[in-house]
N, C-alpha and C positions, 0 to 999 in steps of 0.2 A: 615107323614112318620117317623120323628124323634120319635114323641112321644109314636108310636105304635112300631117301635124298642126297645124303652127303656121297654116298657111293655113286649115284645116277651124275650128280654134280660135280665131282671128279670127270668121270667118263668123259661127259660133252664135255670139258675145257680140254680133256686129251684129244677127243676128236678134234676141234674147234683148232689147234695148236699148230702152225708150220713152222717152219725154220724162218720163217720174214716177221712171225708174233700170232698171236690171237687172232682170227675170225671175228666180226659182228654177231655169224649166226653158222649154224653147220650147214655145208655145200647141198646145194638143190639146182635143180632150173630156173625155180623160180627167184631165188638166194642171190644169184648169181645174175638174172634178169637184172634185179632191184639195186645189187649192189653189196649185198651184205655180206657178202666172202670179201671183203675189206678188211684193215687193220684201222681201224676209225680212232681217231683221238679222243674224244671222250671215253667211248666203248671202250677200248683196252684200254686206257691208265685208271676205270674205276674196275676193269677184269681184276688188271694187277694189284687192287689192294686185297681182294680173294684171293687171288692164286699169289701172293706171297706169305698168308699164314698157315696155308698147309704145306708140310711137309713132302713135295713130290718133286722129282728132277725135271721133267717134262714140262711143269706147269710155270716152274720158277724162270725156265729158259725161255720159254712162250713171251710171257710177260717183260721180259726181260729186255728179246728183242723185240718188242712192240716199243718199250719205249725209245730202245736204239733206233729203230726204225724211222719213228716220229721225230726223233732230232737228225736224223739225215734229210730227212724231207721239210727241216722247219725252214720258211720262207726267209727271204733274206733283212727283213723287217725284224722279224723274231716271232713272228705267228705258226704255232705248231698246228698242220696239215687238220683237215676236219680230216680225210682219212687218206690212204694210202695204199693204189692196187699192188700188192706183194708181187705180182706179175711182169706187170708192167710197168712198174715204177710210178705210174702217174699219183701224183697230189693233185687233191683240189681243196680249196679252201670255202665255199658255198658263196650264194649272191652276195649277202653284204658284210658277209666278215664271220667265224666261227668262233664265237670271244670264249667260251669255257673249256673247248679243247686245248687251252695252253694252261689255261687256269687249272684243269685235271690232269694235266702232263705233270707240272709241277708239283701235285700234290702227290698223286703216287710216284714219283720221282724219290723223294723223302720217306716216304712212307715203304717203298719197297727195299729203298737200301738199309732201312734202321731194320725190319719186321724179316727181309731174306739175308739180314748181315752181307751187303752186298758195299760196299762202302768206296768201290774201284768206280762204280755207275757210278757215281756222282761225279770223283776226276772225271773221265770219258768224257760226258758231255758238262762240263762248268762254261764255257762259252756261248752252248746252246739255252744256257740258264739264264747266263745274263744279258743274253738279246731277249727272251721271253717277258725279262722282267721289266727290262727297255720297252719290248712293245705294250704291256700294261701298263706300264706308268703314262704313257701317254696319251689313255685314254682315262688317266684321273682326271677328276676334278679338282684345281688345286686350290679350292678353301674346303671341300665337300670329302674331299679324299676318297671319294667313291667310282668306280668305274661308270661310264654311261658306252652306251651300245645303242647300235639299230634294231630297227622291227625283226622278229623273227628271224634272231642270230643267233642263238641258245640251242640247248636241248630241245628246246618245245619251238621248233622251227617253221612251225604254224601256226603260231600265237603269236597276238598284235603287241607283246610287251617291248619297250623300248623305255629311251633315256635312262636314269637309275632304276635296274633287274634287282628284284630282292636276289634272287638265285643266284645270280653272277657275282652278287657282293659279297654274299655269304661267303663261297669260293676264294673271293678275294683278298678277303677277313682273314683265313685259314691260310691262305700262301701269305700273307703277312708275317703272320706268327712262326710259322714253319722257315722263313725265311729272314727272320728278323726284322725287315724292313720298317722304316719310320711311320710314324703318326698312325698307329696299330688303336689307339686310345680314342685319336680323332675321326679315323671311321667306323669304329663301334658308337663313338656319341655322334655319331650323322647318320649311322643305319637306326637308330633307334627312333628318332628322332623324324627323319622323313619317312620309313615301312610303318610307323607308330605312333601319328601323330594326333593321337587324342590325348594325351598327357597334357597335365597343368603345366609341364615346364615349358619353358618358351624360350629357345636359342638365339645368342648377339645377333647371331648374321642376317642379315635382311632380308636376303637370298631364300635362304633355308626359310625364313618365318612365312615368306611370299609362299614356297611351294607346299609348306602346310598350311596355309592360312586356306587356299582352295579347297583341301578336302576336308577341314574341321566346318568348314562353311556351309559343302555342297556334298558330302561323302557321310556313309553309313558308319557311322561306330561299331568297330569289329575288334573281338578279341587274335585276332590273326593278324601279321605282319601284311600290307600291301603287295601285290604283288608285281608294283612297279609305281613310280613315281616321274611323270612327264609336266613339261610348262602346262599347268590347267586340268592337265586329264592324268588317270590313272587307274590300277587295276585292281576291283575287290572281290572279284569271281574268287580270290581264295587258293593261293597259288601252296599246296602241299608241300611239294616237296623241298621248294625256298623256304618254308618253316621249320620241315626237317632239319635242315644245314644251318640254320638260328641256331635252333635249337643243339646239333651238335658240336658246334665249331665255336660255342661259346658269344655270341653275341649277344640272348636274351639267356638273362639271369635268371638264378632258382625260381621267381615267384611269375616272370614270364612264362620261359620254360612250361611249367606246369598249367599255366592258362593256356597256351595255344596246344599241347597236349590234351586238355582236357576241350576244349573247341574243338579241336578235331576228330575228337571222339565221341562227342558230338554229334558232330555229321553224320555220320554211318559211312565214312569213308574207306573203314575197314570191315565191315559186315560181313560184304561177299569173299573178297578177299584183300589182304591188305598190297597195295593203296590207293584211292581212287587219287589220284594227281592234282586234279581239280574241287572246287567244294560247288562251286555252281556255275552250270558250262555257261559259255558266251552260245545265245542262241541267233538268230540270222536276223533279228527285230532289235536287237542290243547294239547301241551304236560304237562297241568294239568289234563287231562281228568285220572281217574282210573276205572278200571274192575266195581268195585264193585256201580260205580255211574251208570251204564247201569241195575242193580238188581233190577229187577223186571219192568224192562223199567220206572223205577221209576223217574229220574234224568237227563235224555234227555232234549233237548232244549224248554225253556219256560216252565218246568214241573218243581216241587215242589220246591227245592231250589234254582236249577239251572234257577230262572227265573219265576219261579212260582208266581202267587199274592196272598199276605196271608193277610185277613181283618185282623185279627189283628194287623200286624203291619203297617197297615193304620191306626190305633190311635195313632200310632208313628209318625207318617206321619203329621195328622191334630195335636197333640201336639205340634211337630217340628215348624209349623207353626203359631199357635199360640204363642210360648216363643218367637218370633221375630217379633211378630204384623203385621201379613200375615191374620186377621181375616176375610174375607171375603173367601179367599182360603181353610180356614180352615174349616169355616164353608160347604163350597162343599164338603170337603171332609171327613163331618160327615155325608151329604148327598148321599152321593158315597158309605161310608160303609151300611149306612139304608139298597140300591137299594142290595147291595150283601148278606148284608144277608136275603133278604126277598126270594131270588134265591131257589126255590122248597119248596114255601111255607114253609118261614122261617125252611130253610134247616142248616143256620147256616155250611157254609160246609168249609170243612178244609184249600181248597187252588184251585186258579183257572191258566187255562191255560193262560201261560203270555200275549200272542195275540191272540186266541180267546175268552177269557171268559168264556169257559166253565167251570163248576164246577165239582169238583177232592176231593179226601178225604174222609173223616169222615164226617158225617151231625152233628148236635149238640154237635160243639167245644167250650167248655167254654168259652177259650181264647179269641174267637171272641165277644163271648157277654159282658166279663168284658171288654174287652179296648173299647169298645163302649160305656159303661156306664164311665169308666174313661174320656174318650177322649172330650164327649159329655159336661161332668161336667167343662171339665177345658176349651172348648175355648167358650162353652154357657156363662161362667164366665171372660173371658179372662186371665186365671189364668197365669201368668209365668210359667217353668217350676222350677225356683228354688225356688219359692213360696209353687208349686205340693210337688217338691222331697226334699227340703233340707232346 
């Protein structure tokens, strides 16, 4: 089953592949309706960290120019493109700003030129790098060191998460490190500290004590990182796959690590298949619920972000497990992703219903098939993750 994955998973990124980079999903009517025959900024720079540890000419090139692509189109700010019609050249960048498509540029930016020995990418665009890095610095916080963002400017682009994104910092954390940048120390002791603030320890800054002082007060004690921290309010529905990236990217340590690991395992987040994204959706009586997460009945309970199980970030998931020598668990659940994408005849399908398993989305998601080739290489290998990324 693995082996015939990885063959199936090859294929769609060769199909998925032009001369302008990757695909979001393989060409359809409906693909093409929606949009998803795009070169998307997040989509292809986490393609390209799959399709640079296999050995393929096609796939390397794809990736390659995906992210050449995205630095042609990075705005003049330094904000790289949410995606890119290979076509007709349009960018668009979404309503209020796409803040991890530059933070995922970045990261397989590094990641494809160490892992495809590609080392000329990086001269090529070094300008386009450091307007990127220009335009996240300046949405730190300069005693917080932390990125903050608008409502529903992420991957989860119908989720009411705003001010400090566990998800987006995590990201942030990692192009840090990857990138040398300053005070790498001070936003790990502030991501820990505000996504974690049931600890006895208790921070100078006044600022910070205020914004946990609200949810040790009025907030549930949780073995999971927060899923976002705002003046007063914040998110405990249990944001997955921001724990994932904690957990891979080094910011909660060995004895964390394995608590939100074992909380999330917990959940039955990976039962059906791994991973459900969410641990407990925001339902329409929850005073995070908004109008626009009900559009197109799209974001309802156990439905796409709100709960939804998306294979790819079940290579998150078997990684996760892996960098903490969970090898046996991990390996199920590279076996777990095979069983879902083989779902309609290697359907490859975008995202499944959180408790029945049914299959939801787009059929032939890149995404799904590179973190399967990634995920597959590093716990077949037992690779760390800081071995993987840094």
């Amino acid at each position: 089953m693995i082996n015939t994955c990885l063959d199936e998973s090859i294929r769609l990124l060769q199909r998925n592949s032009t001369e302008a980079g990757v695909l979001a999903a393989t060409r359809s009517k409906e693909a093409e309706e929606r949009r998803y025959t795009r070169v998307f900024g997040r989509d292809a720079a986490i393609c390209a960290l799959g399709m640079a540890v296999v050995d393929d000419p096609v796939l390397r090139q794809s990736a390659r120019a995906s992210l050449l692509l995205l630095a042609q189109h990075q705005a003049e700010n330094g904000q790289i493109p949410k995606y890119v019609d290979p076509s007709g050249a349009e960018a668009d960048f979404w309503y209020l700003g796409c803040i991890d498509a530059t933070l995922w540029w970045l990261i397989a930016l590094k990641f494809f030129a160490r892992h495809a020995r590609d080392a000329e990418l990086e001269l090529l665009v070094q300008p386009n790098v450091q307007r990127a890095l220009t335009w996240l610095r300046c949405q730190e916080h300069p005693r917080l060191y932390l990125l903050q963002q608008n409502e529903a400017s992420d991957w989860a682009d119908i989720m009411p998460r705003s001010g400090f994104v566990l998800y987006t910092n995590a990201l942030w954390y990692a192009v840090k490190r990857l990138y040398g940048l300053s005070y790498q120390e001070e936003t790990k002791f502030h991501f820990n500290h505000l996504f974690f603030p049931f600890s006895r320890d208790i921070p100078d800054y006044r600022r910070l004590r205020l914004l946990m002082h609200y949810v040790r007060n009025r907030g549930k004690n949780s073995e999971l990182y927060l899923s976002f921290v705002n003046f007063s309010f914040w998110g405990d529905e249990g944001d997955i796959f921001g724990n994932l990236l904690a957990v891979l990217f080094g910011l909660a340590d060995e004895g964390p690590s394995n608590r939100i690991l074992r909380a999330i395992e917990a959940t039955g987040a990976a039962d059906v298949f791994p991973i459900r994204v969410t641990d407990t959706p925001i339902g329409r009586d929850h005073v995070m619920w908004r109008s626009y997460m009900g559009r197109h009945k799209q974001n309802l309970d156990y439905q796409y972000h709100n709960g939804g199980i998306w294979p790819y970030v079940g290579g998150f998931w078997a990684m996760a497990l892996t960098s903490v020598g969970q090898h046996k668990k991990a390996g199920n659940a590279i076996e777990q992703m095979a069983r879902a994408s083989e779902v309609g005849d290697w359907g490859f399908y975008e995202w499944f219903h959180g408790e029945s398993g049914e299959p939801n989305g787009m059929r032939g998601q890149s995404w799904n098939a590179a973190l399967f080739i990634l995920a597959e290489s590093m716990v077949r290998q037992k690779t760390r993750s800081e071995d993987m990324f840094f």
